[in-house]
PASEBA-1860 file (N, C-alpha, C; in nm, 3 decimals):
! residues 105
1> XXXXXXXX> 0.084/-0.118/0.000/0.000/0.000/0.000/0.089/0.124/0.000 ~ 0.048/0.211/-0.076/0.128/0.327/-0.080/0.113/0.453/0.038 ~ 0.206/0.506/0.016/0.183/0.622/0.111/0.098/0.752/0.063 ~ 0.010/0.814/0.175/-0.043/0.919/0.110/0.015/1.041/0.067 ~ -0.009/1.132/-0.053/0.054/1.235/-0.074/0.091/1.321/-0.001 ~ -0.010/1.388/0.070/0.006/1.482/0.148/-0.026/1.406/0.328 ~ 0.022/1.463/0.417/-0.043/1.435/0.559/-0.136/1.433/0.561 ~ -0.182/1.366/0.655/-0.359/1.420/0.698/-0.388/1.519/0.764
9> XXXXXXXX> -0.275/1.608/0.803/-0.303/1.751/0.879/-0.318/1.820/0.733 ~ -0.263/1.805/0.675/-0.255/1.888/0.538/-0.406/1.848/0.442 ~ -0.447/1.705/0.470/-0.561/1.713/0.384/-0.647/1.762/0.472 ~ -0.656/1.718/0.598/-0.779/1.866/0.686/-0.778/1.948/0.663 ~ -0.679/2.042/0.649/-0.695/2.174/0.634/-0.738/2.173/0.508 ~ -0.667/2.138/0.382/-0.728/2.194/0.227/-0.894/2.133/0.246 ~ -0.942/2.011/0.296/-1.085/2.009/0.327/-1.153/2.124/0.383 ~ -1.096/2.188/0.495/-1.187/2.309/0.561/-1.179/2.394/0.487
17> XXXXXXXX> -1.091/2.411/0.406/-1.075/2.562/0.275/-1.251/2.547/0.207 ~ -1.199/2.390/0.190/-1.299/2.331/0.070/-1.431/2.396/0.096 ~ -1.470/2.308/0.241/-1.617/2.327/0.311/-1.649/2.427/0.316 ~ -1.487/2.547/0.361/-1.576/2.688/0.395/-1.613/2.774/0.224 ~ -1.543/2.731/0.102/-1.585/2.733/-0.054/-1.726/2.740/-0.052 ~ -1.782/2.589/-0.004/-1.914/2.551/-0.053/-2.005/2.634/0.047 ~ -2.014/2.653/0.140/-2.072/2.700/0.228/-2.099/2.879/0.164 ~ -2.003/2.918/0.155/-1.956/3.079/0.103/-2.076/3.047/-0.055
25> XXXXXXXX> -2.070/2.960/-0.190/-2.112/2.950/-0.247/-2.296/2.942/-0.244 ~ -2.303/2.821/-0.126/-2.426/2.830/-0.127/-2.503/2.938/-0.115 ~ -2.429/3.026/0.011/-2.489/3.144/0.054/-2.522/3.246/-0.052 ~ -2.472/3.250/-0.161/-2.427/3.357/-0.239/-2.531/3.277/-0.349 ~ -2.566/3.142/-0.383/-2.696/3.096/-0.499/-2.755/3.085/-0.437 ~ -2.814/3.073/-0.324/-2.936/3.060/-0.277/-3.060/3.102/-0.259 ~ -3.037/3.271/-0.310/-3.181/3.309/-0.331/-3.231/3.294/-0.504 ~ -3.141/3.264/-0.569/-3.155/3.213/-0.719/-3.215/3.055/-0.765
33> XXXXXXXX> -3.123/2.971/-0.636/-3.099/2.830/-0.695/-3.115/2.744/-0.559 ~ -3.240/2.703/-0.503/-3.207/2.644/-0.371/-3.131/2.509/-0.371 ~ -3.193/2.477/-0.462/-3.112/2.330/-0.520/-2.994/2.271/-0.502 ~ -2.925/2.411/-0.631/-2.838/2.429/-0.642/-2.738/2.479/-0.476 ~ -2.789/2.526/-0.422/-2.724/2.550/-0.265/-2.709/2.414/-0.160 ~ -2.849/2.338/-0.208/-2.813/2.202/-0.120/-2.748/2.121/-0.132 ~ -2.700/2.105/-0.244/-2.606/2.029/-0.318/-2.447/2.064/-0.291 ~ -2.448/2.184/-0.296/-2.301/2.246/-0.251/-2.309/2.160/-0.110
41> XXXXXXXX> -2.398/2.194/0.031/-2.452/2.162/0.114/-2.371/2.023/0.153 ~ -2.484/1.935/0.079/-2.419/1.770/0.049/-2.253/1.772/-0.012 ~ -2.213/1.818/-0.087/-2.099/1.792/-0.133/-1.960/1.834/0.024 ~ -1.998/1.963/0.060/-1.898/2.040/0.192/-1.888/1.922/0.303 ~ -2.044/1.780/0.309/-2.041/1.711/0.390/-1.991/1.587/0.365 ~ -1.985/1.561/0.231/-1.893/1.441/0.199/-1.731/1.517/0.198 ~ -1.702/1.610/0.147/-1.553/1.631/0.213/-1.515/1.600/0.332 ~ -1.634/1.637/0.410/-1.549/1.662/0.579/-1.529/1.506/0.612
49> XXXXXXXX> -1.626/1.415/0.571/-1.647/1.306/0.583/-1.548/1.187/0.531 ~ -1.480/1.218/0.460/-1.397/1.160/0.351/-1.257/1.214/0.428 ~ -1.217/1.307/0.452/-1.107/1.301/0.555/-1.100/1.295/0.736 ~ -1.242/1.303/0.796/-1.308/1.298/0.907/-1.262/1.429/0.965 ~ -1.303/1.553/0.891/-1.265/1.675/0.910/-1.439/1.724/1.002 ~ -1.425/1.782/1.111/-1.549/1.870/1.125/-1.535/1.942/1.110 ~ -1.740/1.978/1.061/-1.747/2.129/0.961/-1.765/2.241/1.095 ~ -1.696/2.348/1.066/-1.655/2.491/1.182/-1.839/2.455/1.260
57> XXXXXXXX> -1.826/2.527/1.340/-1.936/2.565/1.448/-2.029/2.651/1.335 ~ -1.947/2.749/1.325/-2.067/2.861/1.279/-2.121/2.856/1.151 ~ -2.029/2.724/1.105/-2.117/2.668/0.947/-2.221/2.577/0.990 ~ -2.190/2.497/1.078/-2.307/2.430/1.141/-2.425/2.485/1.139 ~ -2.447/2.570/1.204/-2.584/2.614/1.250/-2.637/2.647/1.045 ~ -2.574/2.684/1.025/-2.644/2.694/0.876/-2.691/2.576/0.806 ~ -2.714/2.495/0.841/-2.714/2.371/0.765/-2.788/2.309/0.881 ~ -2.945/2.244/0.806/-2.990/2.164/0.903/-2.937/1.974/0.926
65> XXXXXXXX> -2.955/1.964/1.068/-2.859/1.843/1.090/-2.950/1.736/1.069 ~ -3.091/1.738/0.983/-3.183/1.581/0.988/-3.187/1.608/0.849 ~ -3.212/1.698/0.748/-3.227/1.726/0.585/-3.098/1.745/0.505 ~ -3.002/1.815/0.618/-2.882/1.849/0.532/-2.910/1.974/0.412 ~ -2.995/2.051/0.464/-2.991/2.153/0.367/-2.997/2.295/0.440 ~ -2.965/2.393/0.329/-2.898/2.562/0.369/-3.020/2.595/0.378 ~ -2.992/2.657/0.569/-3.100/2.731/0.628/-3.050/2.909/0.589 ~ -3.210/2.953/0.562/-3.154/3.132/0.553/-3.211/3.146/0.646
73> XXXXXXXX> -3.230/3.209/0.767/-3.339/3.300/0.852/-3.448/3.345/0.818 ~ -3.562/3.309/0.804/-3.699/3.431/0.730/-3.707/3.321/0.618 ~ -3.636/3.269/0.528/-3.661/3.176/0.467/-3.705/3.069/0.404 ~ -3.629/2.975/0.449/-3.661/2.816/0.551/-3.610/2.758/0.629 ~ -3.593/2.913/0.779/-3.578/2.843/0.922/-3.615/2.983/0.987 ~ -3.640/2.870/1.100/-3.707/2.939/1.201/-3.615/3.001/1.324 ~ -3.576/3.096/1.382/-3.468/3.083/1.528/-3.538/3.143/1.591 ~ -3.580/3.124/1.745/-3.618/3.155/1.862/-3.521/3.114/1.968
81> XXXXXXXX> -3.566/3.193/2.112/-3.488/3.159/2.192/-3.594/3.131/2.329 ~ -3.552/2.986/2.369/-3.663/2.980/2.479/-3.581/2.867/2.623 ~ -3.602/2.946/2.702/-3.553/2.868/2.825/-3.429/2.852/2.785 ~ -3.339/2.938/2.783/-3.128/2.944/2.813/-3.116/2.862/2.635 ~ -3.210/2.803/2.583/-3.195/2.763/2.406/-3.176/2.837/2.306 ~ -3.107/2.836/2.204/-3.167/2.856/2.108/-3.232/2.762/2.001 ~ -3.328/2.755/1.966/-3.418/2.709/1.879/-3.432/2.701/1.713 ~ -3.367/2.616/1.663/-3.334/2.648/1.517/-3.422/2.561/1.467
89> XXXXXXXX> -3.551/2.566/1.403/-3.623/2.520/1.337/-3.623/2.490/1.166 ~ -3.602/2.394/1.124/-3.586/2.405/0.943/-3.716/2.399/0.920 ~ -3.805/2.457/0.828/-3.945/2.503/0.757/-3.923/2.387/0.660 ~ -3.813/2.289/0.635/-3.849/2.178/0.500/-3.861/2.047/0.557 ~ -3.828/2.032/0.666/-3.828/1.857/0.698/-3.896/1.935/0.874 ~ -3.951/2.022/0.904/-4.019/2.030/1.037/-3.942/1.996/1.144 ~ -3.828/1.992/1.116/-3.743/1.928/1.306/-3.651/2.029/1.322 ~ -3.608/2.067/1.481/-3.507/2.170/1.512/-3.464/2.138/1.568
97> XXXXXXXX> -3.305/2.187/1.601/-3.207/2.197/1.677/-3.197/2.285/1.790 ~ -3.155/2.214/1.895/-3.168/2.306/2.028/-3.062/2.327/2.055 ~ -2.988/2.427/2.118/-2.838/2.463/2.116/-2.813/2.561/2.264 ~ -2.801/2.457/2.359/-2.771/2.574/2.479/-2.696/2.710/2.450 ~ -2.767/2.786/2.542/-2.724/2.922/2.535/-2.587/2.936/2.709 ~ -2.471/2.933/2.615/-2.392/2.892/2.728/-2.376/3.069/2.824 ~ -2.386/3.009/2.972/-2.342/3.177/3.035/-2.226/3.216/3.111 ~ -2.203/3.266/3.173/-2.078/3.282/3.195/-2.048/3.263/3.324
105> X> -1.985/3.160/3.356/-1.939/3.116/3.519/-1.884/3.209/3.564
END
């Protein structure tokens, strides 16, 4: 078996370039092409997946975690905040994410 080209510190990182690409992309077709945005979506998640890279925090919340598709605000998702939560609702598959609201010890 051969050796890999690059490290695997080195393919993480060109992966997170990657993810934060698709992510930046979607945002930018998405009021044109929703489709076209979920797909970027799916693709940023087989990268991370394919080198076992996780996708940043604050790309997270953009992306619902049961459909896998690009949430806009006002859109198709919902955010509220209830009891120390926040409440991220996706408007296409009906399920949300609850995300403690951390405070400060």
């Amino acid at each position: 078996m051969s050796k890999p080209l690059l490290s695997k510190h080195k393919q993480k990182e060109i992966a997170l370039q990657r993810i934060k690409i698709l992510f930046q992309q979607a945002e930018e077709v998405f009021p044109k092409n929703k489709t076209l945005a979920n797909r970027y979506i799916s693709l940023a998640r087989k990268v991370a997946m394919k080198v076992h890279a996780s996708i940043p925090q604050e790309l997270k919340r953009k992306m619902c975690k049961h459909c896998y598709r690009y949430l806009t605000p006002g859109v198709n998702s919902r955010i509220r905040t209830r009891a120390g939560k926040v409440i991220i609702s996706c408007l296409e598959c009906k399920k949300f994410a609850r995300i403690p609201i951390k405070t400060k010890a």
